[in-house]
Steps between C-alpha positions, in 0.01 A plus 500: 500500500277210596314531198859493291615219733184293393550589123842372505409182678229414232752569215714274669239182531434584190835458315552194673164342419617612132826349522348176639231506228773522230719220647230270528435583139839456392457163671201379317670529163523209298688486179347553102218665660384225721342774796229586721530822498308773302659792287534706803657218719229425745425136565202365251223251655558169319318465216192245525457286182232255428643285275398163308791285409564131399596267765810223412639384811307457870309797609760738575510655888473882411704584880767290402854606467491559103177674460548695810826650344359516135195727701735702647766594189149565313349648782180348388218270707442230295134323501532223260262223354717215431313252215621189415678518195323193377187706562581806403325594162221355594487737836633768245180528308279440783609783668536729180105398461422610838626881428613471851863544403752552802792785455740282315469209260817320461416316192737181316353595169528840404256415204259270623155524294291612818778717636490705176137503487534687834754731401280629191207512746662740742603231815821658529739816429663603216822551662653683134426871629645394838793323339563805307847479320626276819718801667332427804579085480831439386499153645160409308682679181843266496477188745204376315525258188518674193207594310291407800290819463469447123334119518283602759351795331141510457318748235749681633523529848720315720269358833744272660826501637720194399579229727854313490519236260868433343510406130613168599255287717354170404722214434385138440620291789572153546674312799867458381545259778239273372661488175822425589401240746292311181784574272299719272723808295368840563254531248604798262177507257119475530462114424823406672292698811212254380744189557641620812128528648362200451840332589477694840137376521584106485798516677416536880705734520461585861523166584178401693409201237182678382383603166425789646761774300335785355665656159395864397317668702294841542251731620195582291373394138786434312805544705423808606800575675700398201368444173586873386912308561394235239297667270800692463683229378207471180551852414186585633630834625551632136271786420272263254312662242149371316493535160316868512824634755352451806693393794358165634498493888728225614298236641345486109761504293626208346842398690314543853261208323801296440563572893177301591600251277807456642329482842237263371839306428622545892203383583423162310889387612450566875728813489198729603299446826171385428343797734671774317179691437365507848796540716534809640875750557518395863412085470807489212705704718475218797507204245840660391672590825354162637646258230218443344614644161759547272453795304328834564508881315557813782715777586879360541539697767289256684750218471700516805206531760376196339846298493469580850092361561607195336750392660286595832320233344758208514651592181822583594682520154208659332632760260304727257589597078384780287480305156631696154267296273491503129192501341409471112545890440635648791561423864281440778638820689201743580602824573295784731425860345637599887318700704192301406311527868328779578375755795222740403316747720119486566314828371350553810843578641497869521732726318714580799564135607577388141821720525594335806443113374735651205774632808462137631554334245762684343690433821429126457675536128806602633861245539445539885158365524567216218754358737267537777275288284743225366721458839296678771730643856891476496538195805156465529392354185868475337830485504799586242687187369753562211365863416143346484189576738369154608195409658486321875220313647281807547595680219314171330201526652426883511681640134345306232265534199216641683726744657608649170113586418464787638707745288654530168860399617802617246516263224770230510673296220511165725257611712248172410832283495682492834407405776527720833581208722779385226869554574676671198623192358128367479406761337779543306405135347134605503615784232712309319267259439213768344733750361409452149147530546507866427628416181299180405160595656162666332270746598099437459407894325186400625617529897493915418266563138136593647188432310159581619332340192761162607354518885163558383507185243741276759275515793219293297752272352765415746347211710358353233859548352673362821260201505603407136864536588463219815261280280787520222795368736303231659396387141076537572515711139784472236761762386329536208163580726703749665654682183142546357419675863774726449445565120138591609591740803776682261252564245208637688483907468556601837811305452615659151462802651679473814812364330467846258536675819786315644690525172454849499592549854810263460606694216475813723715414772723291310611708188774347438394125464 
């Protein structure tokens, strides 16, 4: 009997310990296959990721509210480089010349010369077998843009996951305030824009009785941030073809030349700020949210948060607009391929971690976590006004760009257009005033078509390229100088060649055109 007696008592514990087991389970659920739980319901370690990712906000506090909960639906342990975005290429291809890649690589161009170098040399995964028909990742099937997988396909293979990027992103801003306070109409075509500039620029416009006003402004050669919007507005986006039906990269066809000159133009009136070439992302950035400027090219999205900085800045009636400028042959509306940032995993990765980084960030693809990203905890980083999630004090600091970098998110239409802090009526107005963009804007072909022959032949050229491009704005060689540059680039063989391969590769994944 005793030994029955002690039988029966260990079925017992054991029943219970199973019932508590399977509550607790039950418990941990979250929903669209957010869990952190294994197939057979037993609580998973969080999965450790070594991740480098661009940085666009302070240095984010990884115990925080936000990432603590972001950790915790992914069930992850996140170990994250944060670059400067203003840095980040350049630390890019440093560390993909070291071979001393971490586990993840989250990447803002999925194409990046170097990057695909890598790729062909064996740096990271081909994630096709793994991807398999996506059964297994619904959310990386449908909430990504369309045709994501498609542009980044190389010989082949897909290697990197997409990052969120909505079709609509960079506007052309200008402060509407300062234009209504100088009397100026909202410019509605590339040389009005012109006008409006230099106005701005002589006007004092934030009244401190200094000639002190900048006009355009930017982050790079060129405009870095923006020139892609105004070469738009030359047609420059058009697949161009040479006379033997290759398809001449844009920054050497002819209407991206009438950019510079157009530029060159900015330049000589004032319109342009006379450090263009040397200022870096983070410098324009301040000059913009400071007063310094009064026109810069970024995500719209960033408009409110910097409505906001300004009038921190004694600018109380400081108000942002998204310009709809017409140029000679189309508007300056530059539209994204979406999807155009990328996270690829290291080959040294082994097999059996490479399905969980796929688990992860299929998780961080789903509706649930894109929230998460955008608006962070229900009253503790927003609150619901009107229907609409809206950012609080801490939801500003902690749920930002950087906080969206470390998975793929579910794309969104508006997603680079309102603002999380914005009620629903500013963001209402912010649509409004872009909604046409989808319809007026141009893609660059050249943001997905791959070319090894192109990287091979742009990597001795482009300096000296981007050094005749700043010499031809500030007028130390003439347009004509610069035209004979270009007609000498387009014609060497590498060249010829490369824009065979595009044409045939354009051709290929556009069928139709």
């Amino acid at each position: 009997m005793n030994v029955v007696k002690r039988l029966t008592q260990v079925l017992t514990i054991l029943t219970a310990v199973t019932l508590v087991a399977a509550c607790a389970s039950n418990g941990n659920e979250v929903k669209n296959n957010v869990t952190n739980s294994d197939n057979t319901g037993n609580i998973e370690e969080p999965l450790s990721i070594q991740m480098f990712a661009g940085l666009y906000n302070e240095v984010p506090d990884m115990n925080d509210a936000f990432w603590t909960e972001w950790q915790k639906q992914t069930n992850s342990k996140l170990n994250i480089e944060w670059v400067p975005s203003g840095d980040l290429d350049t630390k890019l291809d440093l560390l993909l010349a070291s071979a001393q890649l971490p586990e993840v690589i989250s990447a803002p161009n999925f194409k990046r010369a170097t990057l695909i170098s890598a790729m062909k040399n064996g740096a990271f995964w081909d994630l096709t077998p793994f991807l398999g028909d996506f059964s297994k990742y619904p959310n990386l099937k449908n909430n990504v843009p369309t045709d994501a997988y498609k542009y980044r396909t190389v010989d082949g293979k897909i290697y990197s996951l997409p990052g969120s990027r909505a079709e609509i992103d960079p506007g052309i801003k200008i402060r509407q305030d300062w234009l209504e306070k100088l009397n100026i109409p909202i410019p509605t075509t590339l040389d009005e824009y012109a006008e409006a500039l230099v106005k701005i620029a002589k006007g004092d416009p934030d009244g401190n009785n200094r000639d002190d006003t900048l006009g355009l402004i930017g982050g790079g050669v060129i405009i870095s941030d923006g020139d892609a919007s105004f070469a738009s507005g030359f047609g420059a986006m058009e697949p161009t073809y040479n006379d033997e039906g290759g398809l001449i990269q844009t920054n050497l066809n002819p209407q991206y030349t009438e950019t510079i000159a157009y530029f060159k133009k900015l330049y000589e009136s004032g319109a342009l700020s006379k450090e263009f070439s040397v200022t870096k992302r983070t410098q324009a950035q301040d000059l913009f949210t400071t007063g310094r400027a009064a026109s810069y090219t970024r995500s719209i999205w960033w408009d409110k948060e910097w409505e906001d900085m300004m009038k921190k800045n004694g600018q109380p009636d400081a108000k942002i607009l998204n310009l709809t400028l017409k140029g000679p042959k189309d508007y300056a509306v530059n539209l994204t391929i979406g999807g155009f940032g990328s996270y690829l995993i290291s080959k040294e990765v082994p097999e059996e971690k490479v399905w969980k980084l796929l688990d992860y960030f299929e998780k961080t693809a789903s509706t649930e976590l894109t929230d998460l990203a955008y608006y962070g905890i229900e009253n503790v980083h927003h609150t619901v006004i009107d229907g609409q999630m809206v950012l609080n004090e801490q939801g500003v600091k902690e749920v930002n760009t950087t906080s969206k970098n470390a998975g793929v998110l579910a794309a969104m239409k508006w997603g680079k257009v309102i603002s999380a802090s914005g009620d629903k009526a500013y963001n209402d107005a912010k649509i409004a005033e872009v909604e046409t963009y989808a319809e007026v804007g141009s893609i660059d072909p050249f943001n997905y078509l791959i070319s090894d022959t192109w990287n091979e032949f742009w990597s001795k050229y482009e300096n000296e390229w981007k050094s005749m491009v700043t010499q031809a704005i500030v007028g130390q060689i003439t347009m004509e100088d610069y035209k004979k540059f270009i007609d000498k680039l387009n014609n060497i063989p590498e060249a010829k060649k490369a824009y065979q391969e595009f044409a045939a590769q354009y051709k290929a994944l556009n069928p139709y055109n």
